[in-house]
C-alpha positions as CSV (number, residue, x, y, z in Angstrom):
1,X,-76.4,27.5,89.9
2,X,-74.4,27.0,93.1
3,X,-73.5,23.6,91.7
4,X,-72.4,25.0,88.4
5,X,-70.3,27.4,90.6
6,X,-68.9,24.4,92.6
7,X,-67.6,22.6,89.7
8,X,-66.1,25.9,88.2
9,X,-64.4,26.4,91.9
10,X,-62.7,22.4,90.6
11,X,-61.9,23.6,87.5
12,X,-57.9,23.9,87.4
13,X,-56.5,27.3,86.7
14,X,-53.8,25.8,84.9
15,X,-56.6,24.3,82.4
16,X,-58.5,27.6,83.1
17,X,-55.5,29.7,81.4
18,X,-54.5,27.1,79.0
19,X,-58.4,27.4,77.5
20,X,-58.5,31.1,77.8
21,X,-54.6,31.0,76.2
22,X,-55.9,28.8,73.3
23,X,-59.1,30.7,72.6
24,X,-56.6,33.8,72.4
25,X,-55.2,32.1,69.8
26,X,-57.7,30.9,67.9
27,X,-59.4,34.2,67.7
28,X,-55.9,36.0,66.6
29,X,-55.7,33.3,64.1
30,X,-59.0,33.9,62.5
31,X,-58.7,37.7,62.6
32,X,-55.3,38.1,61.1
33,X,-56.4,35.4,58.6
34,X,-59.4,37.8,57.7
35,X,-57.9,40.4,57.6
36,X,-55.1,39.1,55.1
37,X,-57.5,37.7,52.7
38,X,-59.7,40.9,52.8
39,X,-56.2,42.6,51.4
40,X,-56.3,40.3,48.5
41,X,-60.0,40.4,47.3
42,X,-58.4,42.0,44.0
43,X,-56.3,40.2,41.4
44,X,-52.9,41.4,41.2
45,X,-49.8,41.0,39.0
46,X,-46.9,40.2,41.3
47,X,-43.7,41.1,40.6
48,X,-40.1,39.4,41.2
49,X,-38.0,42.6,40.6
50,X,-35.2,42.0,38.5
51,X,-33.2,44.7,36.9
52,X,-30.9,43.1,34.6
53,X,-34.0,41.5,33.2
54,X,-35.9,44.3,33.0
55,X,-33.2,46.7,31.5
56,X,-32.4,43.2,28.8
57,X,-36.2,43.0,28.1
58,X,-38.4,46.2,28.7
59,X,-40.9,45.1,26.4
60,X,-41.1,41.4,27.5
61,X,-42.5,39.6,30.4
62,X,-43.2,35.8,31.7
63,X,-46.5,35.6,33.4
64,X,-46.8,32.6,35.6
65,X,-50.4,31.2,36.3
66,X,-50.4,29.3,39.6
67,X,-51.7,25.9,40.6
68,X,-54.2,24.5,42.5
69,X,-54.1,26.2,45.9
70,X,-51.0,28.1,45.0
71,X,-50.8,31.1,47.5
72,X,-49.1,34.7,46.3
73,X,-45.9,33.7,48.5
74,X,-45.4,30.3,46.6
75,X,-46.2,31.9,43.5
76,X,-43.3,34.1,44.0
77,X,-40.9,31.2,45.2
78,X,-42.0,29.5,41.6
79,X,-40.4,31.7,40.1
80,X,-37.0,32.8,41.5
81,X,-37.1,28.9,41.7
82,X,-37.1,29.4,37.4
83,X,-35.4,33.0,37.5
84,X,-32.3,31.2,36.2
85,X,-34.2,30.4,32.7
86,X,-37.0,32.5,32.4
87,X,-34.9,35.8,32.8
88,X,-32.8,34.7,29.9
89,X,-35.9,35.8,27.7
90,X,-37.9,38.3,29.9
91,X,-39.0,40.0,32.9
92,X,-41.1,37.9,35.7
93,X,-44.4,38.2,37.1
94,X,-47.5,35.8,38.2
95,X,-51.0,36.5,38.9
96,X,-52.3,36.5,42.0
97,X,-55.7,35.1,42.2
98,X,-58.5,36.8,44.5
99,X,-59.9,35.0,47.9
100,X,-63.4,36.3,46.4
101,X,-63.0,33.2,43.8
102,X,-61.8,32.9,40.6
103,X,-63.0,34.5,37.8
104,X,-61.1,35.0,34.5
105,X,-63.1,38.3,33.4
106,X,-61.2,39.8,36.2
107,X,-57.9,37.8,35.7
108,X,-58.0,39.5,32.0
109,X,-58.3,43.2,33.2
110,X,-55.3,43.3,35.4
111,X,-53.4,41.7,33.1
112,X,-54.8,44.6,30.6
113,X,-53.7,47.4,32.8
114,X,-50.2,45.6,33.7
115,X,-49.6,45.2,30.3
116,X,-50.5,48.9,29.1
117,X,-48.4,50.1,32.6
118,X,-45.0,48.1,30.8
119,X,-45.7,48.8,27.3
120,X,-45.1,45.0,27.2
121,X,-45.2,43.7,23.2
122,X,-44.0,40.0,23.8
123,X,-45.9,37.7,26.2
124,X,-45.1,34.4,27.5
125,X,-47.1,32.4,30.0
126,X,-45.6,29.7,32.7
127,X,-48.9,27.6,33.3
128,X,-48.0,26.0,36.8
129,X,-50.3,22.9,37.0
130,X,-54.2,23.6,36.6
131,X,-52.9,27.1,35.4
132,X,-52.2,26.1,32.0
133,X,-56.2,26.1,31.6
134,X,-56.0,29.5,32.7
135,X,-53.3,30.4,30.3
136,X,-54.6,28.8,27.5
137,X,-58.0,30.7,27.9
138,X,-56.5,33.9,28.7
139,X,-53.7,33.7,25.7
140,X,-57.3,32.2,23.4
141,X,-59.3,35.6,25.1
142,X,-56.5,37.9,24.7
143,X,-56.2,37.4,20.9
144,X,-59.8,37.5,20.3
145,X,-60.5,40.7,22.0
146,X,-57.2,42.9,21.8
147,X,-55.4,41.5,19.1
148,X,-52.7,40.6,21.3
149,X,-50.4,37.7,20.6
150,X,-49.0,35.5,23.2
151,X,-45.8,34.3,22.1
152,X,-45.3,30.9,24.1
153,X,-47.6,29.0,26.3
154,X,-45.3,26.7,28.8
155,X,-47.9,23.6,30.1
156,X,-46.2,22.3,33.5
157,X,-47.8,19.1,34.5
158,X,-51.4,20.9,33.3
159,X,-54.4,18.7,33.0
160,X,-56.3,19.0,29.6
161,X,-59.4,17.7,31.2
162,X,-60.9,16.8,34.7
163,X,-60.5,13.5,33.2
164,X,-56.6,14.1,33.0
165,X,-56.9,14.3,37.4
166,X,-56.4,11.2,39.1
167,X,-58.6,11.9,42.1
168,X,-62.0,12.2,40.4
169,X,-64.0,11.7,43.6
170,X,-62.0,14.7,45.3
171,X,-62.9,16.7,42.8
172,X,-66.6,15.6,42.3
173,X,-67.0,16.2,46.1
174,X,-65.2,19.9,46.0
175,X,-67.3,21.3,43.4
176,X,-70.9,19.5,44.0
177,X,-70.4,21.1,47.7
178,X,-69.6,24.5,45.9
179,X,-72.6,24.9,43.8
180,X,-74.6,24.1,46.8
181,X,-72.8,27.5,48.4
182,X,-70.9,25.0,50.9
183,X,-67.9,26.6,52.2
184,X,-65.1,24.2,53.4
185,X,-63.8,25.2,56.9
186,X,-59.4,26.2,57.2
187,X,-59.4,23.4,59.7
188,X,-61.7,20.8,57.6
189,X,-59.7,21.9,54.7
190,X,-56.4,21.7,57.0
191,X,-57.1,18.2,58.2
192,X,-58.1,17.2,54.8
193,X,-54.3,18.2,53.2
194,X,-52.0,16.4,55.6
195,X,-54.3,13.3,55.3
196,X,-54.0,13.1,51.6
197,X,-50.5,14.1,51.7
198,X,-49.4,11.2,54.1
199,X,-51.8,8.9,52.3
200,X,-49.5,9.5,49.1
201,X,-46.0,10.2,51.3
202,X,-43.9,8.3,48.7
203,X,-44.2,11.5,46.4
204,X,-42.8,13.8,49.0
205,X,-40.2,14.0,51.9
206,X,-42.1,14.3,55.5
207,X,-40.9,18.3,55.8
208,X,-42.8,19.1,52.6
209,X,-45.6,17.2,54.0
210,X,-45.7,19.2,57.0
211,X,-44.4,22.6,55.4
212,X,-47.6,22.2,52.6
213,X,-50.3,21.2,54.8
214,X,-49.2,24.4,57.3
215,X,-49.5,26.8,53.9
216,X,-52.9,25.7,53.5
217,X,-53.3,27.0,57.4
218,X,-51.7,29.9,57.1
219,X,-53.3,33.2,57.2
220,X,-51.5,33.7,53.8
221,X,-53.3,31.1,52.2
222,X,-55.5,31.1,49.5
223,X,-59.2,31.2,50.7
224,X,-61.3,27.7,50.7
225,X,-63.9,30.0,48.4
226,X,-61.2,30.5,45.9
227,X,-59.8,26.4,45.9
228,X,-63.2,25.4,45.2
229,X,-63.9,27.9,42.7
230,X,-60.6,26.0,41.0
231,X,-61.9,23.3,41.4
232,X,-64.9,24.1,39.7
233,X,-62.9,25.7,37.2
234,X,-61.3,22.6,36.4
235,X,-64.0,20.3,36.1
236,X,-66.0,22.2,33.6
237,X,-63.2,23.7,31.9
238,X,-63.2,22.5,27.3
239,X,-60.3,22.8,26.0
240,X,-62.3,22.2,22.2
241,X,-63.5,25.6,23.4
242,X,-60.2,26.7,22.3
243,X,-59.1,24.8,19.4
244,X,-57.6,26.9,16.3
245,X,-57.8,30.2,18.8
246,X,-54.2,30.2,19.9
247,X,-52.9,32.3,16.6
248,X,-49.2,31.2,16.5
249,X,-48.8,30.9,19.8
250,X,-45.9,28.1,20.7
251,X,-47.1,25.4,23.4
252,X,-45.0,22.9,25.5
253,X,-45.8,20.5,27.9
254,X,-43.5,18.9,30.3
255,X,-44.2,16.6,33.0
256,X,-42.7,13.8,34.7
257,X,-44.4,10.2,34.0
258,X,-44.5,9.5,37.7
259,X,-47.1,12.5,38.4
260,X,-49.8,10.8,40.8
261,X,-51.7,13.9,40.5
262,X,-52.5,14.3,36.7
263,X,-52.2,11.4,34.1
264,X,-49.0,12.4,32.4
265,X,-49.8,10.6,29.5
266,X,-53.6,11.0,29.4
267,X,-52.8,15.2,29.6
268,X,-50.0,14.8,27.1
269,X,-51.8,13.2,24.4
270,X,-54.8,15.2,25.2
271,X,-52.8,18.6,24.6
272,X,-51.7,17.4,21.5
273,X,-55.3,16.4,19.9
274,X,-56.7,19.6,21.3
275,X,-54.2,22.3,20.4
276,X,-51.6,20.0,17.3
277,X,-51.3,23.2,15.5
278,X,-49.5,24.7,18.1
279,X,-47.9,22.1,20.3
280,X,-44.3,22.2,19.0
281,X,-42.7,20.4,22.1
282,X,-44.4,17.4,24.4
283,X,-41.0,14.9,24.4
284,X,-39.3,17.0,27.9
285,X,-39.7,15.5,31.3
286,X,-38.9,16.2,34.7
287,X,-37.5,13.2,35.4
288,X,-35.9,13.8,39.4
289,X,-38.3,16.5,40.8
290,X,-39.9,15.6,43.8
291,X,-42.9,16.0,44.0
292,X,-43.2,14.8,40.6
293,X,-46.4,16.6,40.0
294,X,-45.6,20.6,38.6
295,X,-42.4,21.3,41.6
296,X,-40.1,23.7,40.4
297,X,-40.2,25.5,44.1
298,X,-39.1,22.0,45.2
299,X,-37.0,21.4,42.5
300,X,-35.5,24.0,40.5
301,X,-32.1,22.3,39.5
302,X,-34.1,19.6,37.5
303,X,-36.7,22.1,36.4
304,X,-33.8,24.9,35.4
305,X,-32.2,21.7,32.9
306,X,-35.3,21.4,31.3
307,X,-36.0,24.6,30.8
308,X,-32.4,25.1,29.4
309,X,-33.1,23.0,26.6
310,X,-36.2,23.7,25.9
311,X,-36.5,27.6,25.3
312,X,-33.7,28.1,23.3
313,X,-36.4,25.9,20.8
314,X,-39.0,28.3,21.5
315,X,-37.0,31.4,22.2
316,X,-33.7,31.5,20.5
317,X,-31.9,34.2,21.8
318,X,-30.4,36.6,19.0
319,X,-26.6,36.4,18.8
320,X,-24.9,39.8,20.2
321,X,-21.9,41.4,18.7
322,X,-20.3,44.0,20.7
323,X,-20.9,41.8,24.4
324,X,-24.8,44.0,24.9
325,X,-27.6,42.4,26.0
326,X,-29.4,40.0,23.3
327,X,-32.8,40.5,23.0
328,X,-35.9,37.3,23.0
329,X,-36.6,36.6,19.1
């Protein structure tokens, strides 16, 4: 003991307070990050307020369906990122998924309740990467169950299949460590993102590989219980499952043929074998963003052009003739 005490006497107190200063931190870290996801063990409908839109459109609303690790706050960045289109035709609002993990009976009810609360009649859904799985299901759910219509399905770089993902073994790893309740540590999880972002740097600048690999630190990021339930969701997700159980919903898929996270041809073909009834548009790409895999937060000028010439396709707006508002058709 009196040697133990000798060689604390040697320790430094500079490297005393600089441990004590760090464990602090630490500590704080993992408490406020706790206590953030804890706040967000519900799903939730977020808004991005817009009165012009919703005084245009009281009855109609975009629903965005985030990507792959998507936290609330980038969810909300998509879409003022696409306000410029999407409020042409509708009010604006994206799901925010539950740290608990994902789970689309629950997805379905808040969307329920948010639609009853609006009196919403005309639904259009942004899927944002692996979301368009999600919005596929939900639109295929939410006809069989309530009768309700979904007007347009937009498919944004969306996978069709865990074959359509490039990184198979990631995704192997993910969910076989899930289903053996395996939980990936923020830190494991944290050194994991900046590795395979500077392994593939050439598809983003050096900021977004620092600003994206800190989201997945933050305290507001998604919890590593919900990214490998998406994972999981992905790789067992059918989209046969859902064939001739759109209604008339409208699908369209855009994606740039430079995506090194989903095969843009593989997902485009596959969209169009699974669901040719519906898919009226497949041609659009988004040639310039960077990223080039689903980036409209990154790259809203290129995605705002596509979308400009797309929805008037899919939603032509009808012609006004006294200067009012014109309403979706």
């Amino acid at each position: 003991m009196l040697r133990a005490a000798l060689r604390l006497k040697a320790f430094s107190r500079r490297a005393f307070l600089g441990g004590v200063t760090g464990s602090a931190l630490l500590a704080a870290d993992l408490f406020v990050t706790r206590e953030v996801q804890n706040r967000r063990r519900q799903v939730a409908l977020l808004e991005l307020a817009d009165d012009a839109a919703r005084q245009r459109f009281p009855d109609a609303s975009w629903i965005l369906f985030p990507g792959y690790k998507t936290s609330w706050e980038e969810a909300r960045i998509i879409l003022a990122s696409l306000r410029g289109s999407l409020a042409e035709r509708g009010q604006l609002a994206a799901v925010g998924y539950s740290n608990l993990g994902l789970d689309l009976d629950e997805i379905l009810d808040a969307l329920r309740a948010y639609v009853r609360q609006r009196r919403l009649r005309r639904l259009y859904f942004y899927g944002h990467s692996f979301g368009g799985m999600i919005a596929t299901e939900v639109a295929a759910r939410l006809l069989a169950d309530d009768g309700v219509q979904v007007r347009v399905i937009l498919l944004d770089s969306s996978p069709a299949s865990k074959f359509d993902v490039l990184d198979q073994a990631m995704f192997s790893s993910i969910v076989h460590l899930y289903e053996l309740g395996f939980r990936v540590p923020s830190v494991v999880r944290g050194g994991y993102e900046l590795g395979e972002r500077i392994v593939h740097k050439n598809e983003r600048t050096w900021g977004q590989v620092v600003d994206q690999t800190l989201e997945q630190l933050s305290p507001l990021a998604p919890s590593s219980v919900l990214i490998q339930s998406e994972s999981e969701y992905i790789y067992l997700w059918d989209g046969t499952r859902f064939e001739n159980a759109l209604g008339s919903a409208q699908m369209a898929f855009i994606g740039n043929p430079g995506d090194q996270t989903v095969d843009y041809a593989s997902a485009r073909s596959r969209w169009g074998r699974y669901f040719g009834a519906n898919l009226v548009s497949s041609d659009l790409q988004t040639i310039g963003a960077f990223p080039a895999h689903a980036s409209p937060q990154w790259s809203g000028i290129v995605y705002n052009q596509v979308l400009g010439r797309l929805l008037p396709e899919l939603l032509p707006l009808a012609r006004s003739m006294g200067g009012g508002g014109g309403g979706a058709g």
